[in-house]
N, C-alpha and C positions, 0 to 999 in steps of 0.2 A: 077187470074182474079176474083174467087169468094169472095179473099179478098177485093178486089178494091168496087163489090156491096154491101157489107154487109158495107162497111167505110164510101161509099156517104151520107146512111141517117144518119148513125150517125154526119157524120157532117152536114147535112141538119139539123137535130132536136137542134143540138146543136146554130146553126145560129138562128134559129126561136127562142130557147130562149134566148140567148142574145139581138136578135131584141127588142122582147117582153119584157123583161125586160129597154131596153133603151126607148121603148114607153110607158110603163108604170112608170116612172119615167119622163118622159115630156124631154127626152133629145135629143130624133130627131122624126121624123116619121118611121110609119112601113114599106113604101118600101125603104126609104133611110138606115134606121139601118139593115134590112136584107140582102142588096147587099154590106153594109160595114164589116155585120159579116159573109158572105156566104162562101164557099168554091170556089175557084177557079182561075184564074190571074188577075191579077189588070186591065189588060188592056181589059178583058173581061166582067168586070163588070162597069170600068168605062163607056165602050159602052151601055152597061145597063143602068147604069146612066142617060147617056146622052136621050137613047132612052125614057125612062119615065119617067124624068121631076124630076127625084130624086137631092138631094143636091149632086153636083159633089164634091167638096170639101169636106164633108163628107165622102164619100166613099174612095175616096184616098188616104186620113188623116188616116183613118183606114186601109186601106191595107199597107200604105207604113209602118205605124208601125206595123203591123203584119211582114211584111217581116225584117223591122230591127230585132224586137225581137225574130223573128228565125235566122238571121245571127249571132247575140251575144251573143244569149241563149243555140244555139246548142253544141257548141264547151266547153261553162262552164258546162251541164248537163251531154255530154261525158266522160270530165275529172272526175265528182264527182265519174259518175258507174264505171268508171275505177278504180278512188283510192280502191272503196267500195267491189269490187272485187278481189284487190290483198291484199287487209290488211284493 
């Protein structure tokens, strides 16, 4: 459990910079870039979305490629520490 508190804000802080970074670059707004780079289910944020007028398609757009690229990422970063571990 005391791992789970100490992981939130790092991914909190980690989300606010990327927002920030996407706002300071003119690429979205900062409530829409934050709930797209936030921790947490797609479907819990899209309701976020939706509740504050943030770009829904935005948000989405980013969670559903965040979850591809942990489907297809996982399993290739697995196999490298593996090899890198036995030889």
């Amino acid at each position: 459990m005391s791992a789970g508190i100490a992981y939130a804000p790092v991914l909190a802080v980690l989300a606010a910079g990327f927002s920030g970074l996407v706002t300071v670059l003119g690429l979205g707004e900062r409530v829409p870039a934050f709930l797209a780079f936030a921790p947490g289910g797609q479907a819990e944020m899209t309701v976020l979305a939706i509740v504050t007028g943030a770009d829904l398609g935005f948000v989405i757009t980013h969670h559903l490629t965040r979850i591809l690229l942990v489907i297809v990422g996982a399993p290739v970063v697995a196999k490298v520490i593996a090899q890198r571990r036995t030889g």
